[in-house]
C-alpha positions as CSV (number, residue, x, y, z in Angstrom):
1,X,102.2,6.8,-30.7
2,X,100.9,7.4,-33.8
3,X,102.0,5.8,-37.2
4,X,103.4,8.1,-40.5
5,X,100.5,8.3,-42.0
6,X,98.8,8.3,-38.7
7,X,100.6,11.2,-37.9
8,X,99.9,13.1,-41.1
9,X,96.6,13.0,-41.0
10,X,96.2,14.2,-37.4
11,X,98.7,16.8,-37.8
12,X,96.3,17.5,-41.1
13,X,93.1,18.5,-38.7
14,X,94.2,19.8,-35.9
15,X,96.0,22.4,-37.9
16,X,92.4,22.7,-40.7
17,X,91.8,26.0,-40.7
18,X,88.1,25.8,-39.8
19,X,86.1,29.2,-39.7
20,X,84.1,29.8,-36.6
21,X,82.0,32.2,-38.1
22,X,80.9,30.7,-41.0
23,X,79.7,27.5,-38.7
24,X,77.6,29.7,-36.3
25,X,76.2,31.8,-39.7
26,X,75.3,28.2,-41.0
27,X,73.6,27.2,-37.5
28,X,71.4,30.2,-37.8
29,X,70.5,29.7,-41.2
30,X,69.0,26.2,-40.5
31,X,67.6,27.3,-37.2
32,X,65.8,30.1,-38.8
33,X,63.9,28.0,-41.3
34,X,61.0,25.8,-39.0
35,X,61.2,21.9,-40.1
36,X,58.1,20.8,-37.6
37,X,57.9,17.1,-38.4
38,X,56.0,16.7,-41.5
39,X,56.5,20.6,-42.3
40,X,57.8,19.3,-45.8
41,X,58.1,23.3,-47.5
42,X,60.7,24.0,-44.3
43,X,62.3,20.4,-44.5
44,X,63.5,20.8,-48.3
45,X,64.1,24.7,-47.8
46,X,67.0,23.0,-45.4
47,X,67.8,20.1,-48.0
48,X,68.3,23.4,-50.3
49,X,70.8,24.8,-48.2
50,X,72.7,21.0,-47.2
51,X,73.1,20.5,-50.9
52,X,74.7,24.0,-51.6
53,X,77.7,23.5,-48.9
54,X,77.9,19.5,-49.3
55,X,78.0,19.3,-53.1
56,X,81.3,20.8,-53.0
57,X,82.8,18.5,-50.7
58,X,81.2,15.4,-51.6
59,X,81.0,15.9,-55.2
60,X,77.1,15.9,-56.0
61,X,74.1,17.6,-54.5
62,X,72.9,14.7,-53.3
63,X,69.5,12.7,-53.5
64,X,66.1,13.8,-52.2
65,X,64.5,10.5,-51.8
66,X,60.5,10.7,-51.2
67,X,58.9,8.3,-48.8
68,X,55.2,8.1,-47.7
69,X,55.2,11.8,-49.2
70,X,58.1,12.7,-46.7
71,X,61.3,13.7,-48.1
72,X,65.0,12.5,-47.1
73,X,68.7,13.6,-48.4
74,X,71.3,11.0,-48.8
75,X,74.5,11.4,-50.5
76,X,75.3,7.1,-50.7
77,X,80.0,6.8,-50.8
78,X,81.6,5.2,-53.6
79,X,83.3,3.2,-51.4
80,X,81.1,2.5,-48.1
81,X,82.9,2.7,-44.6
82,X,81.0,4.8,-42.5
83,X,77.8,6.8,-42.8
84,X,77.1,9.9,-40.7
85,X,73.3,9.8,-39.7
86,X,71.3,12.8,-38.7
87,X,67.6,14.9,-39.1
88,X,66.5,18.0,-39.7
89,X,63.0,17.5,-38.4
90,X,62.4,19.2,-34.9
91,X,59.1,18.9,-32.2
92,X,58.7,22.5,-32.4
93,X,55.9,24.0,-33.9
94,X,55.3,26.6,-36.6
95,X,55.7,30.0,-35.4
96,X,58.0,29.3,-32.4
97,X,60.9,31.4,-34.4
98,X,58.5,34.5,-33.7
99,X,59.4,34.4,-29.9
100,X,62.3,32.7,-29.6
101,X,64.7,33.4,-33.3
102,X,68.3,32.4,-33.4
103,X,70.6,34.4,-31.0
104,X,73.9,34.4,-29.8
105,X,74.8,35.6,-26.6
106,X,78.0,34.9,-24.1
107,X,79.0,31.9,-26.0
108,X,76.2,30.1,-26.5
109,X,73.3,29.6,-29.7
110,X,70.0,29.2,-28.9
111,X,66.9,29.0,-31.0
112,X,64.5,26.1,-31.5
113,X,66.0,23.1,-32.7
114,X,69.6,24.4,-32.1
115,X,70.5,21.6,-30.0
116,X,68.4,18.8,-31.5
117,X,69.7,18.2,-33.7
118,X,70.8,20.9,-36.4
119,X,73.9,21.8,-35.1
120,X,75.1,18.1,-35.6
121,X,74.4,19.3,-39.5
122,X,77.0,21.8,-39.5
123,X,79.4,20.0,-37.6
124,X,79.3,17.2,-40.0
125,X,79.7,19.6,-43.3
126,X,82.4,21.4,-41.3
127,X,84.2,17.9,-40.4
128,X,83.8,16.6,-44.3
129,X,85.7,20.1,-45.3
130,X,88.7,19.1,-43.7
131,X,88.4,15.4,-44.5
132,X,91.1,14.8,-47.3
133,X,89.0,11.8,-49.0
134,X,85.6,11.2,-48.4
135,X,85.0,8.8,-51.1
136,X,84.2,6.1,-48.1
137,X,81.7,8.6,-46.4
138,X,77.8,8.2,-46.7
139,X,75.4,11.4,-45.4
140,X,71.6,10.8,-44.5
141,X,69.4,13.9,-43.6
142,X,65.9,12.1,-42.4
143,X,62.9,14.2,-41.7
144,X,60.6,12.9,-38.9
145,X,62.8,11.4,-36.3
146,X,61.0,12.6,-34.2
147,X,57.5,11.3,-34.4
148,X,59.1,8.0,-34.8
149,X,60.6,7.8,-37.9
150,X,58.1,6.0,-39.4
151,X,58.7,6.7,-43.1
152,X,62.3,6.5,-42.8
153,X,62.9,3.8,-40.8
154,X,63.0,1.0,-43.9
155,X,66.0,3.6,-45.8
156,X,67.6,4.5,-42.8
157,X,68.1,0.3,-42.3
158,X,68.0,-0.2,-45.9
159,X,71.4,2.5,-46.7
160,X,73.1,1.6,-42.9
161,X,73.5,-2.4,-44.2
162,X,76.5,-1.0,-47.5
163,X,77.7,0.6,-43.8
164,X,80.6,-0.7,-41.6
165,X,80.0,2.1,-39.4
166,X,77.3,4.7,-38.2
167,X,78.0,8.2,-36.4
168,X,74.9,9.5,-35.5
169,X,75.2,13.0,-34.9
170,X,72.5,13.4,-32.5
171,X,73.6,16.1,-29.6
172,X,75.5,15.1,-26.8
173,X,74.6,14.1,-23.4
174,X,76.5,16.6,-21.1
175,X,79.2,16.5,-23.7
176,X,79.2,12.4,-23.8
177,X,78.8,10.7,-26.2
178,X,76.3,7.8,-25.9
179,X,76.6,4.4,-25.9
180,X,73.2,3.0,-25.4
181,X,70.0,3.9,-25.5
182,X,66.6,2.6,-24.5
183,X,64.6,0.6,-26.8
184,X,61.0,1.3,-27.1
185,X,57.1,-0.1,-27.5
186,X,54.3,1.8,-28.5
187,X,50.9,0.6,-28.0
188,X,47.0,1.0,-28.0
189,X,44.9,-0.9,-26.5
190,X,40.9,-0.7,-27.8
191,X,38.3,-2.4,-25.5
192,X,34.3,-2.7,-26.8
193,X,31.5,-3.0,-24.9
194,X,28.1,-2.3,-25.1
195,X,26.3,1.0,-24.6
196,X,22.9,1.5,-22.4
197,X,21.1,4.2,-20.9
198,X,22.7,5.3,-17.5
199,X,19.8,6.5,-16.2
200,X,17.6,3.5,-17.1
201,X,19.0,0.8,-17.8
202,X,22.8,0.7,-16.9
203,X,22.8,-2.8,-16.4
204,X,22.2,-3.5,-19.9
205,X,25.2,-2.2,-20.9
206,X,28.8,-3.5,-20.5
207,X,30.8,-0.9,-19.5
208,X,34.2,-0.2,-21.6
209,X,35.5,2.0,-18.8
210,X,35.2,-0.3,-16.0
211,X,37.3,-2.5,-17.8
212,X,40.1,-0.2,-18.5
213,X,40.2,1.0,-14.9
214,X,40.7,-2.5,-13.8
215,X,43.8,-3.2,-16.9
216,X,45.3,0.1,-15.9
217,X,47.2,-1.5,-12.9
218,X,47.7,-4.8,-14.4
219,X,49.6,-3.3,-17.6
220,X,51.8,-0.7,-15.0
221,X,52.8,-4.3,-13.4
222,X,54.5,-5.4,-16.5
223,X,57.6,-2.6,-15.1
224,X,60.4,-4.7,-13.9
225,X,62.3,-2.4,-11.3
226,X,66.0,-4.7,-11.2
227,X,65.7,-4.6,-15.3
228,X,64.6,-0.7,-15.0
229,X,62.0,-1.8,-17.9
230,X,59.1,0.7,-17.7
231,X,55.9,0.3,-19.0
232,X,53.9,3.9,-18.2
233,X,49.7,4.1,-19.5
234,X,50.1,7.7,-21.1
235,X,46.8,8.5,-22.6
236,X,43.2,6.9,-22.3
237,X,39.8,8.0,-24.1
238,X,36.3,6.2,-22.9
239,X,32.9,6.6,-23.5
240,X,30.3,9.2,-26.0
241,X,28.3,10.7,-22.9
242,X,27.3,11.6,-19.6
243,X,24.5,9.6,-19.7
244,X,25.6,6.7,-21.8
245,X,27.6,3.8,-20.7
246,X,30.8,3.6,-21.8
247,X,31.2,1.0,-25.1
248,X,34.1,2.0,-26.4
249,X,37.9,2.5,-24.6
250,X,41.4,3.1,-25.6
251,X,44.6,3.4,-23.8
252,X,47.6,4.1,-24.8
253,X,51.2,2.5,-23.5
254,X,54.6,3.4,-23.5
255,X,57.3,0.8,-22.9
256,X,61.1,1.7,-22.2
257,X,63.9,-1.3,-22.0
258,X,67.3,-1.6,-22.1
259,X,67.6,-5.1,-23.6
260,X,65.8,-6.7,-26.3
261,X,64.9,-9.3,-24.2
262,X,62.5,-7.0,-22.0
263,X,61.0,-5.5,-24.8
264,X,60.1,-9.0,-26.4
265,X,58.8,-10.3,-22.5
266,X,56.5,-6.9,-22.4
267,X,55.2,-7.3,-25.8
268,X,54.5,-11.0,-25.6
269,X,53.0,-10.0,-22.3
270,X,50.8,-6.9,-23.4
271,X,49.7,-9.3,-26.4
272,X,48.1,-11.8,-23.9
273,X,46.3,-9.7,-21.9
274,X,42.5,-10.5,-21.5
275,X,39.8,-8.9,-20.2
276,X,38.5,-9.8,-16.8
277,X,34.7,-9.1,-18.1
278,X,34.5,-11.7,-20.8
279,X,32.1,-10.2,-22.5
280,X,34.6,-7.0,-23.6
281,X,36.7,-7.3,-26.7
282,X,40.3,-6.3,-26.3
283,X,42.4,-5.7,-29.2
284,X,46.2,-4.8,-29.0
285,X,47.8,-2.8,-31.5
286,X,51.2,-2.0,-31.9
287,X,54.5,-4.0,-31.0
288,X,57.9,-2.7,-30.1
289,X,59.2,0.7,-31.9
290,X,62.7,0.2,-31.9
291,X,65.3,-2.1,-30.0
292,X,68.1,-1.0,-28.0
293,X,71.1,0.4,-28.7
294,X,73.6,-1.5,-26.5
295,X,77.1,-1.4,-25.3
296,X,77.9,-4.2,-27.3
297,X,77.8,-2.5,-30.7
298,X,79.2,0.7,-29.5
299,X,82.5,-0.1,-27.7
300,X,84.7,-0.8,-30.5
301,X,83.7,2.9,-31.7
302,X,84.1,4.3,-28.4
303,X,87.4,3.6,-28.3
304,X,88.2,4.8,-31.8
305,X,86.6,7.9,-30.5
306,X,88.8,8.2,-27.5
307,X,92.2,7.7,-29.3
308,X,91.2,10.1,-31.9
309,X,90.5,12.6,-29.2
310,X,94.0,11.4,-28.3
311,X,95.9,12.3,-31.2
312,X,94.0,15.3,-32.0
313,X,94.6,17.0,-28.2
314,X,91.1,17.4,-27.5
315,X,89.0,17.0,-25.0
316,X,89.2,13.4,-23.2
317,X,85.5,11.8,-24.3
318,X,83.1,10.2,-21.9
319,X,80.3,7.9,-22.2
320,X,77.0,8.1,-21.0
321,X,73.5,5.8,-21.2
322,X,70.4,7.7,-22.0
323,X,66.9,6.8,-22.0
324,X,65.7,8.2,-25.2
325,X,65.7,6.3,-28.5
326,X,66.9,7.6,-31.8
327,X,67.3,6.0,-35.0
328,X,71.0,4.5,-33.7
329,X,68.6,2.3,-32.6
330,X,67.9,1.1,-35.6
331,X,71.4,0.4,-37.0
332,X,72.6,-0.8,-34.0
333,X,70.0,-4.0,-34.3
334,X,71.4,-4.6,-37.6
335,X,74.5,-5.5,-36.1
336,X,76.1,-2.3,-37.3
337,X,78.8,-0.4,-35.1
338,X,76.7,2.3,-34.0
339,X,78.3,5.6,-31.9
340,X,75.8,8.0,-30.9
341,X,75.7,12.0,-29.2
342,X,79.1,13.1,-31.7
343,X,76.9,16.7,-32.0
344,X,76.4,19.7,-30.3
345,X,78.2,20.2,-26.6
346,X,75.2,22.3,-24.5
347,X,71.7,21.1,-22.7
348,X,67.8,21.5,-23.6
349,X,66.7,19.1,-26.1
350,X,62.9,19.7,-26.4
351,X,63.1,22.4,-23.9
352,X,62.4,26.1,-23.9
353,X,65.8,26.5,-22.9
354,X,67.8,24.6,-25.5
355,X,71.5,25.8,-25.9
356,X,74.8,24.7,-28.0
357,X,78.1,26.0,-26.4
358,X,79.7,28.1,-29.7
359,X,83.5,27.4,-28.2
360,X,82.9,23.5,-28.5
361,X,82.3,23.7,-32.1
362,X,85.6,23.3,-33.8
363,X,86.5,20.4,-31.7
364,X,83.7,18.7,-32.0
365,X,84.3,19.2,-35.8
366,X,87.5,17.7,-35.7
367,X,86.6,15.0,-33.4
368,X,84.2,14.0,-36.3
369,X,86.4,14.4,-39.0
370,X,89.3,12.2,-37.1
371,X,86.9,9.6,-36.7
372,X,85.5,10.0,-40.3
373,X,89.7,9.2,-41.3
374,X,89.9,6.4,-39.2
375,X,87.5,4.4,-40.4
376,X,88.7,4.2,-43.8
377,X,89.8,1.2,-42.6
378,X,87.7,-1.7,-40.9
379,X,86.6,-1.0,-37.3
380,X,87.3,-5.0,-37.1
């Protein structure tokens, strides 16, 4: 049962009068301005909007910080509990809006970047407006999650460590929240031979290609099937001409693990390959993206998340592991409590068909704004 002020609280937002309209008028407004990653005009038309509906409730317009020539939002708390972690950035291109704008239609939203993530946007704002104090709340909009958040990644760790908590706001998985993701690797491999005439004399030359036929198979055997760690060649350029042998070859490498400790064994593995022709050069660039996010740093939320639900009447909340990485990743291997998927309820992230279920929206707003209370206090 729930305390007095327990009880006053969640008696507080489950009766917040929360306007349906206004949250799907906000969703289109967002979703009709493109935010491509590194589409920096569409990006701060967005921050524009954030600041005008989060300055009220948070009591300053907030902070466009510029990185690499990227720009991110962040409103930092007074008093640091819990930061709610999200970006605007989307993988579709310019001009998509032309044949597929914002619409509603039998209870759901679609339009590009609906799902992923811009929804989550809303539904934070919305959940802040009927958060009495938010004085322990932090708010980061980055802007190429992405493409790998490479310019972000060093704030996003940097304003997470003042953090007790992070609620990423990333959509959910089949209206589960998540409570691990895959880490990831990222790498290219270059080999150098020596170029010759084809036609003439071929065995001059030492032939880049031939050597990345033969590393293909060797780097796909670095998958371990009982750990489910994959390690998947995605894209490989060789050679100048159809005459010429090949001196120069690249492949690229994705790498997907659960634990840390897979992702360090398939780095320190890739790192020591060699060629078998000694006479090729191999160079590895690269290392490993992102680490997990693992159980172990989301259960303590999960549960939070689950008694809110609780006390609030809504909807009982699962949990699901995902193979995708997002920037939970990050703050999760700080050692910070890390709760991931708290957006949008509906399907289609990166697809043609993306969707948010309209209906969902105020409870996921007030599952947001429960937890948001909660942690006003240590999560322990």
């Amino acid at each position: 049962m729930a305390s007095g002020a327990e009880h006053s609280w969640t008696e507080r937002i489950r009766s917040a009068d929360l306007d349906p309209e206004r949250m799907v008028h906000r969703i289109g407004e967002l979703v009709g301005i493109e935010t491509p990653t590194g589409h920096t005009a569409g990006v701060r038309a967005c921050f524009t909007l954030l600041r005008q509906w989060l300055a009220p409730v948070l009591g300053s317009a907030g902070t466009v910080i510029e990185e690499d020539g990227m720009p991110h939002l962040l409103w930092q708390a007074k008093d640091p509990k819990v930061l709610l972690l999200c970006h605007v950035d989307t993988v579709w291109p310019l001009g998509t809006l032309e044949r597929r704008p914002f619409a509603v239609h039998n209870g759901r939203g679609t339009g590009p970047g609906i799902f992923d993530m811009k929804t989550g946007l809303v539904l934070g704002i919305e959940a802040l407006e009927i958060t009495e104090d938010t004085r322990h709340v932090g708010f980061l909009v980055t802007s190429d999650e992405e493409q790998g958040s490479a310019t972000s990644r060093a704030l996003i760790e940097r304003v997470a460590a003042d953090y007790e908590a992070v609620l990423l706001l990333e959509p959910s998985q089949h209206g589960a929240v998540k409570t691990a993701r895959k880490g990831a690797g990222i790498y290219r491999v270059h080999l150098t031979g020596r170029a010759a005439h084809a036609g003439l004399e071929p065995e001059s030359g030492i032939n880049a290609l031939s050597e990345l036929a033969r590393l293909v198979p060797r780097i796909e055997g670095l998958a371990d099937t009982e750990h489910r760690t994959t390690v998947t060649p995605t894209v490989a350029h060789a050679g100048s001409a159809i005459n010429a042998v090949a001196a120069q070859a690249t492949l690229d490498v994705d790498v997907r693990g659960w634990t840390a400790s897979e992702l360090d064994r398939v780095n320190t593995e890739i790192r020591g390959l060699a060629p078998e022709n000694a006479e090729i050069a191999l160079e590895v660039r690269g290392g490993v993206n992102r680490y997990p996010l693992e159980p172990g740093h989301t259960g303590k939320l999960l549960e939070l998340a689950r008694s809110v639900a609780v006390e609030l009447g809504l909807e009982p909340v699962e949990e699901a592991h995902v193979g995708g990485a997002s920037d939970g990743n990050f703050t999760s291997a700080l050692g910070i409590a890390t709760l991931d998927g708290l957006g949008a309820l509906g399907d289609g992230a990166h697809a043609e068909h993306e969707w948010i279920d309209l209906p969902a929206l105020p409870g996921q707003a007030r599952l947001i704004a429960g937890m948001v209370t909660a942690l006003r206090g240590s999560v322990g």
